[in-house]
C-alpha positions as CSV (number, residue, x, y, z in Angstrom):
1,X,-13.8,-16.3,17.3
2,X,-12.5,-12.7,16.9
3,X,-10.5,-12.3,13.8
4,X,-7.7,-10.1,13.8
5,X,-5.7,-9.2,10.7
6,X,-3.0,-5.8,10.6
7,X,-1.8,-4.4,7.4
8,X,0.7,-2.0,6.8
9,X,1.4,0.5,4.8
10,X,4.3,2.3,3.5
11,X,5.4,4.2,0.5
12,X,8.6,3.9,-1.7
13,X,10.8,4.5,-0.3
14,X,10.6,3.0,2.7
15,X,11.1,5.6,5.7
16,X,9.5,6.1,8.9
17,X,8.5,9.9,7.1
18,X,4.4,10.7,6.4
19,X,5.3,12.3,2.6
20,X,7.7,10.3,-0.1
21,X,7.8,11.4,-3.4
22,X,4.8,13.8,-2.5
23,X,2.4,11.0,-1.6
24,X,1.2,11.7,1.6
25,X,-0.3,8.6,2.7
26,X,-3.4,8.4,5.7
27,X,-3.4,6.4,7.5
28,X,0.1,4.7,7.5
29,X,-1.0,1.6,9.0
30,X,-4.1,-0.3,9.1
31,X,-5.6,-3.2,11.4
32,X,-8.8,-5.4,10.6
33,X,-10.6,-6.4,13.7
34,X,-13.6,-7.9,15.4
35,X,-16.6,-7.4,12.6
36,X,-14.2,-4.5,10.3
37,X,-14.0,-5.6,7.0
38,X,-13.4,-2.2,5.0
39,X,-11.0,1.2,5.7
40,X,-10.2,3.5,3.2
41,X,-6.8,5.0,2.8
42,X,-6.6,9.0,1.8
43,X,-3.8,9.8,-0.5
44,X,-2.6,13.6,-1.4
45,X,-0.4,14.4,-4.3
46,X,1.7,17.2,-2.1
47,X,3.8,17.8,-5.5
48,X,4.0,20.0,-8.3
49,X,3.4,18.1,-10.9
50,X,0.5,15.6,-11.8
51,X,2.0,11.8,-10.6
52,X,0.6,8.4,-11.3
53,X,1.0,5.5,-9.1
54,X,1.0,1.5,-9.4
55,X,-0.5,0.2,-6.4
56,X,0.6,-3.5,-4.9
57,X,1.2,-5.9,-1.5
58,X,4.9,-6.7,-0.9
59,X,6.3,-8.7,1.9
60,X,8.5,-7.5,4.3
61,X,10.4,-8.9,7.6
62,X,12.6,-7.0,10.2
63,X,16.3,-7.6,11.1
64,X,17.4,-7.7,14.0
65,X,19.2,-4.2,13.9
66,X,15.5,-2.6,13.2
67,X,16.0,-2.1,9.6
68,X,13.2,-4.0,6.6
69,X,14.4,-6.3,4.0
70,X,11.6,-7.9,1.6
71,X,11.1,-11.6,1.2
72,X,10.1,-12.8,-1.9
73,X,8.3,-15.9,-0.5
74,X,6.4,-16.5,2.4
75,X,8.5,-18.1,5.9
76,X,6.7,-20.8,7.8
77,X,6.8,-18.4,10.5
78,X,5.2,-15.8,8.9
79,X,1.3,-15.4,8.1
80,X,0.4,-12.6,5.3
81,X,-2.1,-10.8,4.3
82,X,-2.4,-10.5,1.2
83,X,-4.7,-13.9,0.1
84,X,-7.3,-12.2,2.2
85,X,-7.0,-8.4,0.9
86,X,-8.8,-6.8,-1.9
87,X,-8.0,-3.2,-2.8
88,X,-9.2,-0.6,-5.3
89,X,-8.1,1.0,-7.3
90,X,-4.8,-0.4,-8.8
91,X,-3.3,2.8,-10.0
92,X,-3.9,6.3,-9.5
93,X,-3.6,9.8,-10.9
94,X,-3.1,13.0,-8.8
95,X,-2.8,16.7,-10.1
96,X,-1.0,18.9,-7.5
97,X,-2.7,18.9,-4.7
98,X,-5.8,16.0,-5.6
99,X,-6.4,13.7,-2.9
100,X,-8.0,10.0,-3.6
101,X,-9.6,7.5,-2.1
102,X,-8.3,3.3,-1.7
103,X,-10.4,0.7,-0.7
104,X,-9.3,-2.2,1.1
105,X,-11.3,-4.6,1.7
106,X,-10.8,-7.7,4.0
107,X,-12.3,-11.2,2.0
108,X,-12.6,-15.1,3.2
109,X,-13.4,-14.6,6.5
110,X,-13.9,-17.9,7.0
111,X,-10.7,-19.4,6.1
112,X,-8.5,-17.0,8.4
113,X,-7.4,-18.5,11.9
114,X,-6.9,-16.3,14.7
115,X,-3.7,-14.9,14.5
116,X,-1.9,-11.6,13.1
117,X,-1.6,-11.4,9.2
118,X,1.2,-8.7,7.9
119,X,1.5,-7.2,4.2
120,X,2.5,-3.7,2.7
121,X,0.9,-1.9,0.4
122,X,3.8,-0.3,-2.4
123,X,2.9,2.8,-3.8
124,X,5.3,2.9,-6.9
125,X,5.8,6.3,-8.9
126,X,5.1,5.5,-12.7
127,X,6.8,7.6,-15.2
128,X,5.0,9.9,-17.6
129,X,5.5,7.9,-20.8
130,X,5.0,8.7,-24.8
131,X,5.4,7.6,-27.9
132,X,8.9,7.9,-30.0
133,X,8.6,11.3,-31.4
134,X,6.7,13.1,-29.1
135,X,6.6,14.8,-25.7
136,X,5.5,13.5,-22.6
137,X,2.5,15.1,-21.5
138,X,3.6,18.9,-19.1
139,X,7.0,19.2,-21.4
């Protein structure tokens, strides 16, 4: 029984472009197959500045006019990932020009029926955040 299982990618916001928010993201989109059950994912803080990023699956379905809307839950018509995806790390930290490594890692093999299995990974920009009183860090 050959297993097949495609995730993809994208960044926020969602564009068809390689670099948002100067995460440059490779590769954009990634399918488990046949015996695969790791790929990495290459991430380049093309900024400035130093950037942190939360890292999480979303769900996603197209309209009919080629344009993405999310879905909060799950259609009976649609099979998704994201039960049988692990991926680390969570959240990252990039100084201009730092590149970093995700994991993703494809888990209960057994359970999975043959079939095609959709989720995104968000990449969400997190804020440089201090206390009351005090500057954020590169003030």
């Amino acid at each position: 029984m050959a297993i097949t299982g495609a995730l993809l990618l994208s960044a926020l916001p969602f564009r068809q472009t390689m670099a948002q928010g100067n995460l440059m993201i490779m590769p954009r989109r990634v399918v488990f197959e046949n015996s695969k059950r790791l790929h990495e994912l290459n991430l380049i803080n093309t900024g400035q500045d130093t950037a942190r990023y939360a890292i999480s699956l979303k769900h996603y379905r197209m309209k009919d006019d080629g344009s993405f809307e999310e879905i909060d839950t799950a259609a009976h018509d649609a099979s998704f990932a994201d039960k049988y995806l692990r991926f680390f790390p969570r959240n990252v930290v990039l100084g201009p020009g730092e590149a970093q490594s995700v994991r993703i890692q494809l888990t209960q093999t057994g359970r999975l029926l043959p079939g095609e299995y959709r989720s995104h990974l968000y990449f969400r920009a997190v804020p440089n955040e201090a206390p009351l009183g005090q500057e954020p860090a590169g003030q």
